[in-house]
TIBA-867989 format. One record per residue (C-alpha): z, y negated, x negated. Coordinates in steps of 0.2 Angstrom, whole numbers, padded with zeros to 4 digits, always signed. Layout:
ZYX;...
END
This chain:
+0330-0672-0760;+0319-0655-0755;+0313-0652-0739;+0322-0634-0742;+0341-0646-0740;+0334-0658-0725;+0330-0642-0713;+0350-0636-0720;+0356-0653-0713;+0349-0654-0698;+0354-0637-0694;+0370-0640-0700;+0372-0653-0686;+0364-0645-0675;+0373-0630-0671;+0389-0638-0675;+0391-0651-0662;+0388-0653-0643;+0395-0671-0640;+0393-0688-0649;+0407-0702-0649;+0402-0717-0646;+0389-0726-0661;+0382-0742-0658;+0361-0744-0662;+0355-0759-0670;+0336-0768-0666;+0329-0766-0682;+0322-0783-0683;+0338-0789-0682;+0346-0780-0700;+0341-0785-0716;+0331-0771-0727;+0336-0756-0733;+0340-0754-0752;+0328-0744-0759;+0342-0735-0770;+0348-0726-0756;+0333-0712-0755;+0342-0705-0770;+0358-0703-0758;+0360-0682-0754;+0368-0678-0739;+0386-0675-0741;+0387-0688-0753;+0401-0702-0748;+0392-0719-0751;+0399-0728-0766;+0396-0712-0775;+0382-0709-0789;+0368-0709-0794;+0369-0729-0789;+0371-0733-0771;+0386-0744-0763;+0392-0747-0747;+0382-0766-0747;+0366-0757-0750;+0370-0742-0738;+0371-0754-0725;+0353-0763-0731;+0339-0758-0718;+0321-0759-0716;+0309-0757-0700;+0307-0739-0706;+0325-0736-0704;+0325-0722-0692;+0346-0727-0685;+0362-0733-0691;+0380-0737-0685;+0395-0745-0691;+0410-0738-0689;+0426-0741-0696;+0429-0723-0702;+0423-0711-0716;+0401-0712-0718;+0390-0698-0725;+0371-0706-0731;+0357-0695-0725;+0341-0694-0734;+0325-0689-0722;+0308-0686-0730;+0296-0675-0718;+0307-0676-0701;+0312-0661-0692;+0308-0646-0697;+0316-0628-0696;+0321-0619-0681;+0337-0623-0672;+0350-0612-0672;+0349-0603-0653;+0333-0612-0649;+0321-0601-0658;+0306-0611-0659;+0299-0622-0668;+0303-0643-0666;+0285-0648-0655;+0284-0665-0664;+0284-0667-0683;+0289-0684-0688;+0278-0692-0699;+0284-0695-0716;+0295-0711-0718;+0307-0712-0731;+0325-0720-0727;+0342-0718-0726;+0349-0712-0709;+0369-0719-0708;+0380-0710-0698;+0399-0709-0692;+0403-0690-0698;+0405-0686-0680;+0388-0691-0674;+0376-0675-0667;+0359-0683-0670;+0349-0669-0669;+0356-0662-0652;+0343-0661-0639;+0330-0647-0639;+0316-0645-0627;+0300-0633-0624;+0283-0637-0625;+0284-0655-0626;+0298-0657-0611;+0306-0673-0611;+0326-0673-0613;+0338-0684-0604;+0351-0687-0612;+0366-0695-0602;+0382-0703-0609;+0400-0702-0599;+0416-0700-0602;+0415-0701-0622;+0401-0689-0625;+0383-0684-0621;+0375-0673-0610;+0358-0667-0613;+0344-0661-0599;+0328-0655-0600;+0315-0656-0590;+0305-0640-0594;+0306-0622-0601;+0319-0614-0612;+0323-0627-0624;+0317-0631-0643;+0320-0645-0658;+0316-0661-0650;+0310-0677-0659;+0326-0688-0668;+0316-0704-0663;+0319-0700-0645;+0339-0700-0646;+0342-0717-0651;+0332-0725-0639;+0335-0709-0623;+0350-0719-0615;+0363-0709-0621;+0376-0720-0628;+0389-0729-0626;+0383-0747-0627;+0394-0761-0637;+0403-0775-0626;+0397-0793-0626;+0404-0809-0629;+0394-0824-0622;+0407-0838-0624;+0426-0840-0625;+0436-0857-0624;+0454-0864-0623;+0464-0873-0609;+0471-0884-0607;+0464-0891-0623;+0472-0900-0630;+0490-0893-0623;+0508-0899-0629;+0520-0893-0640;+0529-0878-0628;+0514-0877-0615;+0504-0861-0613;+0484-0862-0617;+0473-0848-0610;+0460-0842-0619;+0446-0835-0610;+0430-0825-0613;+0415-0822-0604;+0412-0804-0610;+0405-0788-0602;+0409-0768-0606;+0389-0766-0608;+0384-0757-0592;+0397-0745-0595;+0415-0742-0586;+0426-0744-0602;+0439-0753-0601;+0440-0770-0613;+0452-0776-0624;+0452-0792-0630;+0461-0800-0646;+0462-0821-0652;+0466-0818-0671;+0470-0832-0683;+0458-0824-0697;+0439-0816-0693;+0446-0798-0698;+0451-0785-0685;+0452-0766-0679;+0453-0757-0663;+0473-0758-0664;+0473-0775-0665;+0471-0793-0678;+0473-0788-0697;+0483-0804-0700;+0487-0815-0686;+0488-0813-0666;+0486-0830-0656;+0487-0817-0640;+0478-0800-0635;+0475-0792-0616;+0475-0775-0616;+0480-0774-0598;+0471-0757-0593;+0456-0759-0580;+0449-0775-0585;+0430-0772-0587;+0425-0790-0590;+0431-0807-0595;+0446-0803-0601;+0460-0820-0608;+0477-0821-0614;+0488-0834-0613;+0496-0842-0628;+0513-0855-0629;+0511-0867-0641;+0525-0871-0656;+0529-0885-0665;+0519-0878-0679;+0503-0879-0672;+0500-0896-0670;+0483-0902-0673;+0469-0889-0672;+0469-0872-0672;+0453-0861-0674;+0454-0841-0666;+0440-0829-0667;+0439-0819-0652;+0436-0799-0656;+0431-0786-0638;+0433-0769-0638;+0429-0756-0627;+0438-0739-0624;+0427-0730-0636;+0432-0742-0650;+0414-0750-0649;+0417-0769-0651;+0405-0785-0652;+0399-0791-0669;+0397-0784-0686;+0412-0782-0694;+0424-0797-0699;+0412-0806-0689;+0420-0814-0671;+0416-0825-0660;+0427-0841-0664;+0434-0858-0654;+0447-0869-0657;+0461-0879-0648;+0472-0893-0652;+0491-0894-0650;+0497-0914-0649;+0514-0918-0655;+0519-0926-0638;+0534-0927-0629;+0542-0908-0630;+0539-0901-0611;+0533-0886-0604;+0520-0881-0592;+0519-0863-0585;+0516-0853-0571;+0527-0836-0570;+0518-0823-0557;+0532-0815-0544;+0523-0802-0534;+0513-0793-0530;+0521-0783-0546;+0510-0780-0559;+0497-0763-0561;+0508-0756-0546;+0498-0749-0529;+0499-0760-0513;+0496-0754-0498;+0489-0768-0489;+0475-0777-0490;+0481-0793-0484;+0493-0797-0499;+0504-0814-0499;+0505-0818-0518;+0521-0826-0524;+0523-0836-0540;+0534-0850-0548;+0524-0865-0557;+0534-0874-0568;+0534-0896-0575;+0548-0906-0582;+0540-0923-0579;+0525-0922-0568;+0523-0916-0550;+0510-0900-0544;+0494-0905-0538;+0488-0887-0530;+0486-0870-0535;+0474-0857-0534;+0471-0836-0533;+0458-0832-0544;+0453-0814-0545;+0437-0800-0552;+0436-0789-0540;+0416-0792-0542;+0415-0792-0563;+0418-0812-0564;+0435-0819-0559;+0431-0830-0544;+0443-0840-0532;+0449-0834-0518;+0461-0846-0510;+0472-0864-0514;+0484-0874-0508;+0490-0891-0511;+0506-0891-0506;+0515-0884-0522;+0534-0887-0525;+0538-0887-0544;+0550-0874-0552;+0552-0866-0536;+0545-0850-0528;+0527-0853-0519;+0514-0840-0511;+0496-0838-0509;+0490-0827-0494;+0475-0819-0497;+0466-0804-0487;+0453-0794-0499;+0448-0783-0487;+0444-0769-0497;+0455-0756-0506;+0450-0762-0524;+0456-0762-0543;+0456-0781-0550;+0463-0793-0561;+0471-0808-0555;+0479-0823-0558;+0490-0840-0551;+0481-0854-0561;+0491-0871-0556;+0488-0891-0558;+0501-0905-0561;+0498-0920-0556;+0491-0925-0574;+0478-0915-0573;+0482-0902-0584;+0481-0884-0580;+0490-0869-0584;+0489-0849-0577;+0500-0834-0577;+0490-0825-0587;+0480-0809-0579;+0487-0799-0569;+0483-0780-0562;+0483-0780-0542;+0480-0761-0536;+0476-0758-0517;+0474-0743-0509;+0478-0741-0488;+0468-0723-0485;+0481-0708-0485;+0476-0694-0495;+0468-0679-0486;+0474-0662-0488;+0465-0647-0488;+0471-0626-0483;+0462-0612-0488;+0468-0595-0486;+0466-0578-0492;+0473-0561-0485;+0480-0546-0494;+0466-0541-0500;+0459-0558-0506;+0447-0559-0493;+0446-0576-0485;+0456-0579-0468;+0449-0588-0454;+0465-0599-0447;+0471-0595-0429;+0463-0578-0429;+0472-0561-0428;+0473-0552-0445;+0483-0535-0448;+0486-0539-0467;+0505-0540-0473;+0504-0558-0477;+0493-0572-0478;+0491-0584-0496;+0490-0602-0492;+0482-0614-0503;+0482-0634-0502;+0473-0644-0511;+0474-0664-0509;+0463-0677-0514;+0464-0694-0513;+0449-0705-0522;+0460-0722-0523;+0477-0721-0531;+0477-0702-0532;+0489-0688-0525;+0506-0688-0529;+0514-0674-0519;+0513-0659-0508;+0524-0653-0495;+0523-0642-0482;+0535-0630-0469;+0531-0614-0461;+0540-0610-0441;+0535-0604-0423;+0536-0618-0415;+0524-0629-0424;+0535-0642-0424;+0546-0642-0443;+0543-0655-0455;+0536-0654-0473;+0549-0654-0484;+0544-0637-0497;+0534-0646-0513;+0518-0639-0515;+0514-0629-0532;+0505-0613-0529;+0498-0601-0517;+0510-0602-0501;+0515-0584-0494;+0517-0582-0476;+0519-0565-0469;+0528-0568-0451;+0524-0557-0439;+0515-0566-0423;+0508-0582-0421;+0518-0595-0435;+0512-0612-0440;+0507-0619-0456;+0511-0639-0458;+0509-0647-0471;+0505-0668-0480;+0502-0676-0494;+0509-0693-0501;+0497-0704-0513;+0502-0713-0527;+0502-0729-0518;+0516-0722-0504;+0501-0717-0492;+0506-0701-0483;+0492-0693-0470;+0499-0685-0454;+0505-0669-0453;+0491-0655-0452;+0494-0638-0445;+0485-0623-0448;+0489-0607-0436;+0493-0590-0441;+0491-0575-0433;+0498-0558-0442;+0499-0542-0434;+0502-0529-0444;+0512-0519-0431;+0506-0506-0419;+0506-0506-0401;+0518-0497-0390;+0513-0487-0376;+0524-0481-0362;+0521-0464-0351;+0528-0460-0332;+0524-0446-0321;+0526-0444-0301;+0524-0430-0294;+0512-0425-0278;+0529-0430-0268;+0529-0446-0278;+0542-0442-0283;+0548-0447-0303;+0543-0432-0314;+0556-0427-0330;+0546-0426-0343;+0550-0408-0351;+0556-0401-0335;+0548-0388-0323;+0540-0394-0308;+0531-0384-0291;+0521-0398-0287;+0504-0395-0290;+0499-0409-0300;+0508-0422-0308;+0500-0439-0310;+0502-0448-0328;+0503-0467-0330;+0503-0477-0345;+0507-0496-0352;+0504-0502-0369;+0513-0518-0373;+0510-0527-0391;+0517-0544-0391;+0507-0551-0405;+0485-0549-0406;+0485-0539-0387;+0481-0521-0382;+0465-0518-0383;+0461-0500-0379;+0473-0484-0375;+0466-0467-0377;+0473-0448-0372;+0471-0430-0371;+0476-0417-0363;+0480-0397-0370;+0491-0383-0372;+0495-0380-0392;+0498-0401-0392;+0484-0402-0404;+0472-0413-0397;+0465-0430-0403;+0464-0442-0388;+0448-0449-0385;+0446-0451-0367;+0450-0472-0361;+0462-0473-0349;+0461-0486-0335;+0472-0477-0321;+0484-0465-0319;+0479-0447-0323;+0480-0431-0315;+0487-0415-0324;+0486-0399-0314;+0486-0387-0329;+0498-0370-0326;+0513-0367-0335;+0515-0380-0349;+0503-0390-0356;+0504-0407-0368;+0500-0423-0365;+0494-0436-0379;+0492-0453-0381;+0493-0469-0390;+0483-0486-0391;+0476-0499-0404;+0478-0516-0402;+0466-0531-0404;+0467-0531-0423;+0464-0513-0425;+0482-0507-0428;+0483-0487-0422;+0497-0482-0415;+0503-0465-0419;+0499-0451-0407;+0513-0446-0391;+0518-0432-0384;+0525-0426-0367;+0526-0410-0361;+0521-0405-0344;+0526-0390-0335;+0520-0385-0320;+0523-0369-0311;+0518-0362-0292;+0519-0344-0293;+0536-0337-0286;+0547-0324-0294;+0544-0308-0291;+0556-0299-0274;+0573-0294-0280;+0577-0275-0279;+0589-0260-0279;+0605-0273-0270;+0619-0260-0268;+0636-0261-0263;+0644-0254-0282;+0662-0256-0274;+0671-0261-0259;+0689-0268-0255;+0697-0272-0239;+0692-0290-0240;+0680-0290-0253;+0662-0282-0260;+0654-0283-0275;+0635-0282-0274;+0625-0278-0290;+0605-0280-0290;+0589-0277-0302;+0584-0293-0311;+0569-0303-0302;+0553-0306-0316;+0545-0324-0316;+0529-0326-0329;+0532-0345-0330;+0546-0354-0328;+0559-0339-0328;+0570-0334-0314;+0583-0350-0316;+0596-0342-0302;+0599-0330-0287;+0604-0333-0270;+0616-0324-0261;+0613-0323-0242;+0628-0314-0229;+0623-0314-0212;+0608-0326-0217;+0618-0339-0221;+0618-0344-0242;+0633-0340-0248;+0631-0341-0267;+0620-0346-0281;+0621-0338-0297;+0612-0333-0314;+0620-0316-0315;+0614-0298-0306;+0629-0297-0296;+0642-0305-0284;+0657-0302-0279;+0658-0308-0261;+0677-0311-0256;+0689-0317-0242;+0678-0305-0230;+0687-0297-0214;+0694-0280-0216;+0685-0267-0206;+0671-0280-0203;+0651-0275-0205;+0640-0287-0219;+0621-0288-0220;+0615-0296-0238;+0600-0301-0245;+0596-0307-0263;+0580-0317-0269;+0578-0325-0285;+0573-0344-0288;+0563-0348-0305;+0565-0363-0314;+0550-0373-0306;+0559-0372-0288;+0548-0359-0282;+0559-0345-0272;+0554-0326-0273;+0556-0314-0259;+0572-0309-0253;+0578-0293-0254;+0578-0277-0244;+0593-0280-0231;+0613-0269-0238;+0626-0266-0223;+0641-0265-0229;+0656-0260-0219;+0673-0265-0229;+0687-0253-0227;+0704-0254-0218;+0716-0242-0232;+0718-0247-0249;+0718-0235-0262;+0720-0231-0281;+0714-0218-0295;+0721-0212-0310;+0710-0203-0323;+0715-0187-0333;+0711-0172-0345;+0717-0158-0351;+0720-0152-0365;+0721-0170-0373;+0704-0175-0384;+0700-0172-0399;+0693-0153-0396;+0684-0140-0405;+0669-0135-0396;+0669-0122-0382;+0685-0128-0377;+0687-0126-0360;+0692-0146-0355;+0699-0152-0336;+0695-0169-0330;+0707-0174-0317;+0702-0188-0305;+0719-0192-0295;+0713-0201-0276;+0728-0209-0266;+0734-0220-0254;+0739-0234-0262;+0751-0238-0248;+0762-0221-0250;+0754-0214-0266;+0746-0198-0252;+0733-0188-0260;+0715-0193-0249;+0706-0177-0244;+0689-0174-0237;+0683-0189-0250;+0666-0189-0260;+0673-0189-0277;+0663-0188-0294;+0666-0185-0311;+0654-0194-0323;+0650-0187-0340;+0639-0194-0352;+0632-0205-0338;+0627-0190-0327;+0637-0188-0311;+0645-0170-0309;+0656-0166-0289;+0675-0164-0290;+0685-0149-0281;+0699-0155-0272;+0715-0145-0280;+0730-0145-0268;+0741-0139-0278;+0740-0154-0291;+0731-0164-0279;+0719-0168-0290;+0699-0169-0287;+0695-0160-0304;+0680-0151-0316;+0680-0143-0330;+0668-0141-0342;+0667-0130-0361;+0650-0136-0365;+0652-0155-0373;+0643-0160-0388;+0651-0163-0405;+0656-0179-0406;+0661-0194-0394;+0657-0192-0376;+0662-0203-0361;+0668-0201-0340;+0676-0210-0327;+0677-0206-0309;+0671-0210-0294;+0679-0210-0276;+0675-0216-0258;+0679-0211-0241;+0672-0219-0225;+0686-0231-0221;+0696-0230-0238;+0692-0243-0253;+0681-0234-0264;+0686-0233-0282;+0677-0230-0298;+0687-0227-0313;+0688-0238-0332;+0677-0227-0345;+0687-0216-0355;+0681-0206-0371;+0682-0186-0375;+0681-0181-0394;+0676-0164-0398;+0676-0159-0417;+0676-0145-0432;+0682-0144-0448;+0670-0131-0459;+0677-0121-0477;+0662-0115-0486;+0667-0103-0501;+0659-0090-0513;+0664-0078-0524;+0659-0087-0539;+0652-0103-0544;+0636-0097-0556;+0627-0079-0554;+0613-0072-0563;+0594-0069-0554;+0598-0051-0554;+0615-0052-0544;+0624-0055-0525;+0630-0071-0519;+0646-0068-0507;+0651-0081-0496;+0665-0086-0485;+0668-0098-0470;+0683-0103-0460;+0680-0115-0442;+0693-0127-0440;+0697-0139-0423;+0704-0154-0422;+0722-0149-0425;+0718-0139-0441;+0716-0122-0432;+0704-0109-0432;+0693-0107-0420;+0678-0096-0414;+0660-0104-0413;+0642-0098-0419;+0637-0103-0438;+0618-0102-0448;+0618-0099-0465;+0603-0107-0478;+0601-0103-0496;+0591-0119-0501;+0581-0118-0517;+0583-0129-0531;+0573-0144-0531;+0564-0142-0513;+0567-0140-0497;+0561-0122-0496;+0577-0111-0486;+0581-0093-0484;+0589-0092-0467;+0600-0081-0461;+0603-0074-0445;+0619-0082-0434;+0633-0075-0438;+0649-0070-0427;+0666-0072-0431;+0670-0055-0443;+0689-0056-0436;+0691-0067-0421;+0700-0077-0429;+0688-0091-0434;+0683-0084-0451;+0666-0078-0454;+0660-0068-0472;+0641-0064-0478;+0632-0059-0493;+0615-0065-0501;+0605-0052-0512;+0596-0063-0529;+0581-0054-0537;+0570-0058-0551;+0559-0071-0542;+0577-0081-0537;+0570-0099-0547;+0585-0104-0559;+0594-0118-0556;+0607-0125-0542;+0606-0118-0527;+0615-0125-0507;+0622-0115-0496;+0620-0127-0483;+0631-0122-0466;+0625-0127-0450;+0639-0124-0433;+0631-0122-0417;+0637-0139-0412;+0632-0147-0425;+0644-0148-0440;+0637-0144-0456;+0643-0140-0471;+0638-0134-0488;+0644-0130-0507;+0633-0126-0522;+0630-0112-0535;+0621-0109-0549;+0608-0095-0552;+0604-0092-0571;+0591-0080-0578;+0604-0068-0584;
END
């Protein structure tokens, strides 16, 4: 082989594993020498291939062999010439050793990694075996090729058991009693676990005697001296050679292959009887959970009695006696108390003597004690995975629990926990993920684990606090009477003092702010610690609100406060607007208030309160006929602040009643100019007499006009020929000193027209006369006499010729004109647009061409 294939192969392995099972290395003095026609072997080469090199010769070694292993599986030979050269994949340097030159055949298991460890400039590399596989350290720098002599002799493997001595008893044994075969055997300093097999030929595997089994243990957790127990048959008699064959848990065994450690034991031909001892409790490889165990067994003899009995256990590496008796009762149930003192994993067994001598045992057994509970572990994490401290406050949504158990002994087995307020539920929920709590307020967290040996530790509890809610705060108000303030409402006290509480039933107030303003826009910043004074006019706002320990913001309050101190201004203008015999009504201008509004009026008679009202009059009844009133009015705003009282009304009530009927002649609707009468009809109502000598008035369109008394219709009348067109209202009006005045319902007047426009034709040229004719019509379709202006409007604009007013041409209501064009008329269509003196218009259009 080249030195250009070595540096492939050791790349090869190199990069390509990071563990080593287990191989066992061989003191070279101790092999026989290598066959010199293994250098020709290549790697990749399966031995027993050509050129010429078996399997006999690949295991042939010399003292320049550099390793070798046996194994039971697949080999590759190996070929090394100059050592280690090359780089190592993900190293990058250079190997700091160079082997010197030493030709050999390195053996391997296909799974071996025998160039693994790299170190820098000339560091050493530990390399540590557990758990199946190797770990490698080094003691310096970034790491490089490091020498292959090192790893076979670096500590880093799994040694091969050993097997000092084995023998048989009892020996010999009869025809249907058990013989144990023991060994005194070690795992090799490591922690595997040994399996031990007695085969009737020198060949076996890890799985167990290639031909014959006299008996095996492969009882988990026996670390040294393993046996097994065997019942002799009829054919056995005379003596019986067994070759003893140790394994460990990494399928490293003693000896060279084929090649056991062997005894022998004799089986006689006596009488047929059977010796044995069957183990009871404690039950076998299951946990106790006590150290002081009373063990319980059944020894059994047909023809002899038992001399004493014996615990035998390895709780140190070598089975040593722990405790005997000698009073033993043959085929019946019998106990050995023992205390170990010590939670512990052992082997164990009842080894019993008759009273022959001879001895038999139950075989090994596994006694697994563990008395400590398991400990359990909480963790949390809040909403937003941050860490939570138990038993503080937090304003996240929820809280995730996480429990973790350990137990170093038998192990965990299971989980429980419960959630309540009271810190008192019991675990009963299994344990499997993240736990989420979100009540609100303090809750409790309680939780155990249970090992696999029935251990449970005492509940633990864990506190926790979530407040995700705000706080509340409260607001009342007194007033400087100390009296409760509505919240909203006016008040003339001229402060009004604010308190507030906050209440938050989970973390605790911490801090309450507010503000005071008048558009309610204001952010409160000021601490309160008493109650505040608000003094602000008119209305103002006041805002609030509070955090609690944890930082929740409550959102900001409002109440309105109004306070007004200025009174409504004096009420004015009371009058008396009618009297009866036994009755007034008073009318009054409204009182002004520029904050809290006039809210009501009070009526005083004779200074005593009478009425209060919202409107601008009263009618004040049940009074004395004949009798004299004083009255006063003031107004009282909405904050309870009472204006001036009014200028003091006398009012005498009358002793006559009387009544007014309304008239007027002729009937509406009217033309204009018509001469109208309006007939206001004062009389007692006793006797329907006409009342003289009273002031009587006829209103028209709300201005007062004097009525003449008529005798003859006994009427208090006025004319008048000058109404507007259109609607037009009066009433009347009567009093006399000691008569009940009266003022008459609103009636309506309607004086209208009806205007004809007509012309002589409806087109003209520019050149020719326009004539025109209009007729005046009242409201009964008659013609009637008034005063007219004509316009000639121009098309397209505003722009008018007006005439003079003209006159009736007859009398009769009919009125004719004539309009002179010329060459500048514009063309087009013209309005002759009619306007009556009271206001009717009228019009009718005509077209002017340029022909």
């Amino acid at each position: 082989m080249n030195k250009k294939i070595l540096i492939f192969v050791l790349l090869f392995f190199s990069a390509a594993v990071h563990s080593v099972a287990d191989y066992n290395p061989w003191t070279e003095s101790s092999q026989p020498p290598c066959s010199a026609t293994c250098a020709c072997k290549a790697f990749g080469a399966a031995c027993g291939t050509s050129p010429s090199c078996s399997d006999a010769s690949c295991r042939s070694y010399t003292t320049s062999c550099d390793a070798r292993a046996q194994t039971s599986v697949a080999k590759t030979c190996f070929y090394t010439t100059s050592g280690c050269t090359g780089t190592c994949g993900g190293c990058g340097a250079a190997p700091p050793v160079s082997r010197s030159p030493n030709s050999g055949i390195i053996y391997f298991d296909q799974s071996i990694y025998f160039t693994a460890c790299c170190c820098s400039g000339g560091g050493t590399c530990t390399a540590t075996y557990s758990s199946g596989g190797c770990t490698y350290t080094c003691s310096t720098g970034p790491p490089a090729w490091h020498n292959i002599d090192s790893i076979l002799t670096n500590g880093c493997e799994n040694s091969e058991p050993t097997l000092s001595s084995t023998s048989a008893a009892p020996n010999p044994v009869n025809v249907g009693s058990i013989v144990k075969i023991s060994t005194t055997s070690a795992n090799g300093g490591d922690s595997d676990t040994l399996t031990m097999y007695a085969c009737k030929t020198n060949a076996a595997t890890s799985a167990g005697c290639t031909v014959g089994t006299w008996c095996s243990n492969t009882t988990a957790g026996v670390t040294s001296n393993p046996s097994c127990a065997y019942t002799a048959q009829a054919g056995d008699v005379g003596t019986n050679t067994y070759y003893i064959f140790i394994y460990d848990s990494s399928a490293n065994k003693y000896g060279a292959p084929n090649n056991g450690l062997s005894s022998t034991f004799t089986v006689s031909s006596g009488a047929n009887y059977s010796f044995n001892v069957t183990w009871k409790y404690p039950s076998n490889n299951v946990w106790n959970t006590t150290q002081a165990i009373t063990h319980y067994y059944t020894p059994l003899w047909s023809s002899a009695t038992m001399s004493n009995c014996s615990l035998w256990s390895n709780v140190s590496g070598t089975f040593v006696l722990k405790n005997y008796t000698n009073t033993v009762t043959n085929n019946t149930v019998n106990s050995i108390y023992y205390n170990y003192g010590a939670d512990v994993w052992m082997g164990a067994y009842i080894n019993c003597t008759n009273s022959t001598g001879t001895s038999n045992t139950s075989g090994n057994y596994i006694i697994k004690i563990d008395t400590v509970a398991p400990t359990t572990g909480a963790t949390a994490v809040k909403n937003d995975s941050v860490s939570y401290t138990f038993g503080q406050w937090t304003n996240s949504t929820y809280v995730n629990v996480t429990l973790s158990c350990s137990d170093a002994t038998s192990g965990c087995q299971i989980t429980k926990y419960c959630n309540d307020t009271t810190n008192s539920c019991t675990p009963t929920l299994t344990y499997s993920s993240a736990v989420q709590i979100n009540v609100q307020n303090t809750s409790y967290f309680r939780y155990n684990s249970t090992d696999n040996a029935g251990n449970v530790n005492a509940v633990q509890s864990q506190t926790i606090k979530i407040d995700s809610v705000a706080p509340t705060t409260t607001a009342s108000a007194v007033k400087n009477d100390s009296v409760a303030y509505s919240w909203g409402s006016w008040t003339n006290s001229t402060y009004v003092n604010v308190t507030l509480s906050c209440s938050d039933a989970s973390s605790g107030c911490n801090a309450t702010k507010y503000c005071n303003d008048t558009t309610n826009s204001c952010t409160p910043t000021l601490t309160y610690s008493s109650a505040v004074q608000i003094n602000v006019q008119n209305t103002s706002y006041f805002r609030y609100n509070s955090t609690d320990n944890i930082s929740n913001n409550e959102a900001v309050n409002s109440k309105t406060i109004m306070i007004d101190l200025v009174q409504p201004s004096q009420v004015t203008n009371l009058v008396n607007s009618s009297t009866g015999t036994t009755w007034v009504n008073l009318t009054w201008d409204a009182s002004t208030d520029s904050g809290s509004g006039v809210a009501k009026y009070l009526v005083w008679r004779n200074g005593t309160n009478v009425a209060n009202t919202t409107n601008v009059y009263y009618n004040d009844s049940s009074l004395s006929t004949g009798a004299t009133y004083n009255y006063t009015v003031g107004g009282v705003d909405n904050a309870g602040n009472y204006g001036q009282n009014s200028s003091n009304l006398t009012v005498t009530l009358f002793t006559i009643s009387t009544s007014l009927t309304q008239s007027a002649t002729p009937a509406s609707p009217k033309a204009p100019s018509t001469n109208v009468t309006f007939n206001c009809n004062y009389s007692n109502a006793a006797d329907g007499s006409p009342i003289t000598g009273a002031t009587v008035y006829l209103n028209l369109n709300a201005v007062n006009y004097s009525a003449t008394y008529n005798s003859s219709s006994k009427n208090y009348t006025y004319w008048n020929n000058s109404m507007p067109t259109g609607g037009n209202t009066w009433y009347c009006i009567a009093n006399k000193t000691g008569y009940q005045s009266q003022t008459g319902a609103s009636q309506g007047y309607t004086i209208t027209l009806t205007t004809n426009v007509s012309t002589d034709a409806a087109s003209y040229s520019s050149c020719g006369a326009v004539f025109y004719r209009v007729s005046l019509y009242d409201a009964n379709y008659q013609l009637t006499n008034s005063y007219i202006t004509t316009n000639f409007v121009y098309p397209n604009s505003s722009t008018a010729f007006t005439q003079s007013s003209l006159y009736p041409n007859n009398g009769t209501g009919v009125y004719t004109g004539v309009y002179m064009l010329n060459s500048t008329s514009p063309v087009g269509t013209w309005l002759l647009k009619i306007v009556e003196n009271f206001g009717v218009i009228a019009g009718k259009n005509f077209f002017v061409s340029s022909s």
